[in-house]
N, C-alpha and C positions, 0 to 999 in steps of 0.2 A: 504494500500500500504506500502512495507516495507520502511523502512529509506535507502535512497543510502547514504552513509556515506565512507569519501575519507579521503586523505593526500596530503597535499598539501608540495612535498620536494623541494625546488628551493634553498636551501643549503644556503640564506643568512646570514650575519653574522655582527659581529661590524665593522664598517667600519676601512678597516687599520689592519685587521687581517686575510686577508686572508690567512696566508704562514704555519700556523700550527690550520687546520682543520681536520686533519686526524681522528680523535677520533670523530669527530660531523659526517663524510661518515659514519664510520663506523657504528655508532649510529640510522640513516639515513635506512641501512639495516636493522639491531635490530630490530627496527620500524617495518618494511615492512614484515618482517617474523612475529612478533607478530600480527600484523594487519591482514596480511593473513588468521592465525588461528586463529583471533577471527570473523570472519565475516565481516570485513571492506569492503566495494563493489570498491575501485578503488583506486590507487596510482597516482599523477600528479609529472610530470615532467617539466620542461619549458627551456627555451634559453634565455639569454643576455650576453652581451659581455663587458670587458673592465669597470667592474662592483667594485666600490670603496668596497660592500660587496661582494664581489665573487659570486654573485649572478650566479647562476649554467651555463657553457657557452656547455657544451657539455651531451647534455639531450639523447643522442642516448645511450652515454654509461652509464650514470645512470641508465636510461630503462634497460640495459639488467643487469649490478649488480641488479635490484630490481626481474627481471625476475628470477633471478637465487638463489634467494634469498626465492622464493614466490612460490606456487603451482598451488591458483586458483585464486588472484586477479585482477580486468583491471587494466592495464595501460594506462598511456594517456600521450601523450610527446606534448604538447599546451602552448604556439603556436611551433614551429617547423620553425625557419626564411629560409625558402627553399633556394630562392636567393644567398644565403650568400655558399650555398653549391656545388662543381660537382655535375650536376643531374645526372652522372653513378654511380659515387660512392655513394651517397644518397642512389639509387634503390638496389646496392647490400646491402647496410650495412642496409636500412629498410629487404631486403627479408632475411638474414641471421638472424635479431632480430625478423623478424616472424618463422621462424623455431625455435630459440628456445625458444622462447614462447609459443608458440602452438597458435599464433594466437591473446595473451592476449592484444597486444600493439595498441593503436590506437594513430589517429597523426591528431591535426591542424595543417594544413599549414597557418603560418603567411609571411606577406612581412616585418613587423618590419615598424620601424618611425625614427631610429638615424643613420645618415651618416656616425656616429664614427664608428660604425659596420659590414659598407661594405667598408671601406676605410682601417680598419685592417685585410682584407682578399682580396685585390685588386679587389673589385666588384665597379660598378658603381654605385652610389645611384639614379643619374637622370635613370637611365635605370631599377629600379627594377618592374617597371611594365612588361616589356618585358621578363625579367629574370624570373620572377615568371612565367607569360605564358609556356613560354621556358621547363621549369624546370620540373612543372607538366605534360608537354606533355610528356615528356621523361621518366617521374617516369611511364606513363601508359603504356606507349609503351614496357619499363624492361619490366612490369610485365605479359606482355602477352605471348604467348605460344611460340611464336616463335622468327627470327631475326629484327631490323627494321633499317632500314636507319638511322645514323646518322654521320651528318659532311661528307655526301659525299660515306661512307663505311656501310656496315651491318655489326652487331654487335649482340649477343645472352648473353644478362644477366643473369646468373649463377650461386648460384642456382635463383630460381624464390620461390617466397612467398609459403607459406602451406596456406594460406589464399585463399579464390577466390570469385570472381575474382582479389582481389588486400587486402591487408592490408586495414584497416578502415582508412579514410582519409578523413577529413571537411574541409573546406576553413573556416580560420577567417577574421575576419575584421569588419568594423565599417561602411565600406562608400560600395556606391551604388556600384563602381567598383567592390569592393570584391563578393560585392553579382551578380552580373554578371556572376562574372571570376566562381563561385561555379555552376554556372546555364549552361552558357556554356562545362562546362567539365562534368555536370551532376555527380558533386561532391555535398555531403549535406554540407548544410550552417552553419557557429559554431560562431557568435557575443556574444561579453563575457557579454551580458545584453539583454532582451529585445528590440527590437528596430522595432516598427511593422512597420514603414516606410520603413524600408532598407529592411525588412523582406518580406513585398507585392512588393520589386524590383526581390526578387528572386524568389518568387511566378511567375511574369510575365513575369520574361525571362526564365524559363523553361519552360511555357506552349511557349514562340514564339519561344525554341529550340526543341520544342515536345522533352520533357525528362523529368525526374522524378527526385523528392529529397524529401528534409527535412530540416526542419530547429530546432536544437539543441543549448539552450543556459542553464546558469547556471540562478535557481529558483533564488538564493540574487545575484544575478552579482558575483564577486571578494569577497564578506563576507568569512570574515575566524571567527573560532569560537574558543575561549579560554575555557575550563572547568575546573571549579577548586571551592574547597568548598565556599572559601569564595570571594567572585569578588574585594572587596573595598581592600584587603588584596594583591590579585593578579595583582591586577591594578598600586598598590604602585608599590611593587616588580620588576615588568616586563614592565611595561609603556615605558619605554627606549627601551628595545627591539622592542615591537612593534611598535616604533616609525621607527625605521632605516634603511629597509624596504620600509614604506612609504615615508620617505622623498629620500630616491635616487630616487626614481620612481616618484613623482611631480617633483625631477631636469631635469627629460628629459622631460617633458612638452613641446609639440606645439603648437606653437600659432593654435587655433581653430579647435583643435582636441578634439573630445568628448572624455572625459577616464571615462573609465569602472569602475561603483557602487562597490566601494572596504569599505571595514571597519574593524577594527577588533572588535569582542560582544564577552563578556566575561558572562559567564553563569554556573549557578549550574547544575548540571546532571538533576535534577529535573525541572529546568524550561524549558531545551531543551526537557526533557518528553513533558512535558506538552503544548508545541508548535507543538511538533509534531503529539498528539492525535487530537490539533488543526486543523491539515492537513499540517501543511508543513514535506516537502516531504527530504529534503538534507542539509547535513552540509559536512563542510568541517575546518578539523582540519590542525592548520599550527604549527608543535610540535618544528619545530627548527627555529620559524623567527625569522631574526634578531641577531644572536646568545644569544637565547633564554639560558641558564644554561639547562644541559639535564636533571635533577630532575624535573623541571617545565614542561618540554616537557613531559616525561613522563608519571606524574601526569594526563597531560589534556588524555592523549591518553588510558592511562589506567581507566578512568572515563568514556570514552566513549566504551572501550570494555566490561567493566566489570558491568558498572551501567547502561546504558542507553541504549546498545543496547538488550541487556538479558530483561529490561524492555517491549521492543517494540516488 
């Protein structure tokens, strides 16, 4: 089985620098076009807000700079905090980025966990159950052929996807609800880990919706993968980066909320060979976290174009 092999761009950086990044987007692209021509299978995208590293808040329009930047690789914009959005304007701006794609973009829809989030876009945080419902009803409704009721009036979304019947679209989440909400709209299921319990809830509300799906999660959960000749050497180096990163992401912590199997493994080209003859199946490169120095990002990205995938 080939290597799926990804980029994980969420545009992180030193906390407190966000205001002159401009050279890390653009870098960001570099990336995506090199990765494109060497075989890379998928670019990620992702949403947060109000993020002390600028952690990426607007993944619709990175999506389409990498789209347009790229020729044949996926895209994936995960999670995708729905709620937080107009579901008409959502539906055009997905069907416009599937046009020009060609299709390449696919999308978790998350609900998100931080109230700072929908309170900086006048959303209700007690209500994001409803919201999310709401939301997706509307994104399927855009996308179908014709006009549908909404707020009272019929209305015809304009253009409509190249995709069909609709752009790729998974429900994320972690708890039994989400797996529901995926089951009920006979959307497929996207838990950023393992999780056979939550996983046999969606199993069994689609057989009592009579509908059909799937359930899609990442082989190491959240593992990002650092490549580089020497680790002990890399480790010195960058350890600060990939700390910064992690530690904004443990400050949003809730109380008794599972998070998702993240880590960063720092590895020679050879030994990622050598796991993968093992059988594992996916990595995923994170070339600019944290504000990563773009030499290092680099390095790792071009270790995986040039030595390890030509290997495999």
């Amino acid at each position: 089985m080939p290597l799926l092999s990804a980029l994980r761009l969420n545009m992180t950086c030193v906390p407190g620098s966000t205001t002159a990044n401009a050279e890390r987007y653009r870098a960001a692209l570099e990336m995506a076009s090199y990765a494109d021509a060497h075989g890379v299978t998928a670019i990620g995208c992702e949403e947060h807000h109000l993020a002390a590293t600028g952690w990426l808040p607007a993944p619709l329009l990175m999506a389409a700079a990498v789209a347009g930047a790229t020729q044949n690789i996926r895209i994936s914009v995960g999670a995708l905090l729905v709620p937080l959005y107009d579901p008409v304007r959502l539906a055009e701006d997905i069907a416009v980025l599937d046009q020009l794609s060609a299709g390449r973009v696919s999308y978790v829809a998350g609900i998100g966990y931080r109230p700072a989030e929908y309170h900086a876009v006048g959303k209700d945080f007690a209500r994001r159950g409803k919201l999310m419902d709401e939301s997706l009803a509307v994104l399927l409704k855009a996308w179908g052929d014709g006009p549908f009721e909404y707020h009272g009036q019929w209305i015809d979304v304009t253009p409509k996807p190249c995709s069909t019947p609709h752009p790729v679209l998974f429900i994320g989440g972690m708890s039994a609800a989400a797996a529901r909400r995926a089951a009920r709209f006979g959307l497929p299921f996207c838990p950023p880990m393992p999780m056979p319990d939550i996983e046999a809830v969606y199993r069994a509300e689609l057989e009592r919706n009579g509908k059909q799906g799937f359930v899609f999660c990442p082989e190491n959960g959240n593992t990002v993968t650092h490549l580089t000749t020497d680790p002990e050497a890399a480790r010195a180096r960058c350890g600060e980066y990939f700390r910064n990163e992690e530690a904004e992401y443990l400050s949003w912590a809730v109380p008794d909320l599972q998070r998702p199997n993240g880590r960063m493994e720092i590895l020679t080209p050879e030994e990622l060979i050598a796991q993968c003859r093992a059988g594992r199946t996916g990595v995923t490169l994170h070339p600019l976290i944290g504000g990563l120095p773009l030499d290092e990002g680099w390095a790792s990205l071009r270790l995986l174009a040039e030595t390890v995938l030509p290997a495999l």
